[in-house]
N, C-alpha and C positions, 0 to 999 in steps of 0.2 A: 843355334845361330851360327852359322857359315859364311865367310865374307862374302861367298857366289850368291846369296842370298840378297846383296845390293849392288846397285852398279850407278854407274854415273850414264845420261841421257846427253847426246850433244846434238843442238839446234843451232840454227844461225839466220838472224833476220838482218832487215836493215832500214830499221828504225824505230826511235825509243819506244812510241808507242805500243807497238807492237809488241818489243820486249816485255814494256812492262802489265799487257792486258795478259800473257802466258805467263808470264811469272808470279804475277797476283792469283791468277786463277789457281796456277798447282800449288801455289803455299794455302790459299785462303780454302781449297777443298782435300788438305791435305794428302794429296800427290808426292810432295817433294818435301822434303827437311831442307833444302841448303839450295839456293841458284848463285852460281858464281858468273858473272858479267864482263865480258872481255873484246875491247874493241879488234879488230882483224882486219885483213885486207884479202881479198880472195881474188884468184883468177880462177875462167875455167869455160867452157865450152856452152853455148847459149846458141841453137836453131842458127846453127851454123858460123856463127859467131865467138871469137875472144874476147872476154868479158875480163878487166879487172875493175872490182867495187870495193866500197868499206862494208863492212858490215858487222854484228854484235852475236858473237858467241855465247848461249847459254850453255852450263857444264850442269847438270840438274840431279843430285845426288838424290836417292830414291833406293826403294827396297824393288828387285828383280819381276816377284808379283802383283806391282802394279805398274810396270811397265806397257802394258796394254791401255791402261785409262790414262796414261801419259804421252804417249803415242797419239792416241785418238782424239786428246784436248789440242795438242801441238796443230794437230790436221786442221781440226774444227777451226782455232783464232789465228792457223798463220795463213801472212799474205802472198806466200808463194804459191805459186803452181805446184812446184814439187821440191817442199822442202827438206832439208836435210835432217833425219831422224836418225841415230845412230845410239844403241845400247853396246855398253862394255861392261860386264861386270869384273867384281871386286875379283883379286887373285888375293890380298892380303888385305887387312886393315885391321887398326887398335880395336878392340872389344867393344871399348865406351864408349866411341865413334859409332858404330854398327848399332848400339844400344839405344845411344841418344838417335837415328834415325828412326828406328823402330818407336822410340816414343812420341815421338813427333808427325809422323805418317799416319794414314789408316790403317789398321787393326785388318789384318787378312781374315777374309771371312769362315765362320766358323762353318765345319761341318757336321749337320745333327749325326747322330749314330740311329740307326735304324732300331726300331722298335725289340723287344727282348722277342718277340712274338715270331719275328723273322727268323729265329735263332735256333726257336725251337718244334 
């Protein structure tokens, strides 16, 4: 178990609902151990346009190898055109932190071992 092994997901919507139909779904299909929820204020460039808006930061702590089925839920329930997906994994963290995420996620899938018959 290697901190690099988790990392935090950061999205940003701009409204409840929203937040709360991606944050239901990566808790309730275990995706995610932890969403931390943080209001924001963004500027930034929009089809030519400067845009400042409010909007709600998910921090979505998670194990590294399911960062793809985290990804891909993000895509599927947000309502942006192109929203903001960013993975950072862990450089450090407590043990039982890392511990308790892996017990609370899904279980990386197992790989059978090929038959004794291959072998020999």
């Amino acid at each position: 178990m290697e901190a690099s092994d988790y990392c935090t997901v950061t999205t940003t919507t701009d409204n409840d609902e929203n937040v709360e139909l991606i944050t239901q779904t990566l808790l309730q299909e275990e995706l995610a151990a932890c969403i931390q929820k943080s209001p924001i204020e963004s500027s930034y460039r929009w089809k030519g346009k400067i845009i400042t808006s409010r909007e709600i930061r998910l921090d979505i702590k998670t194990k590294t190898s399911l960062y793809p089925q985290v990804k891909e839920t993000i895509e599927r329930l947000h309502t942006y055109d192109v929203p903001e997906i960013m993975m950072k994994q862990f450089d450090d963290a407590k043990f039982d932190y890392l511990r308790w995420i892996d017990d609370v996620t899904k279980k990386d899938p197992v790989i059978e071992c090929a038959s004794e018959e291959v072998w020999q």
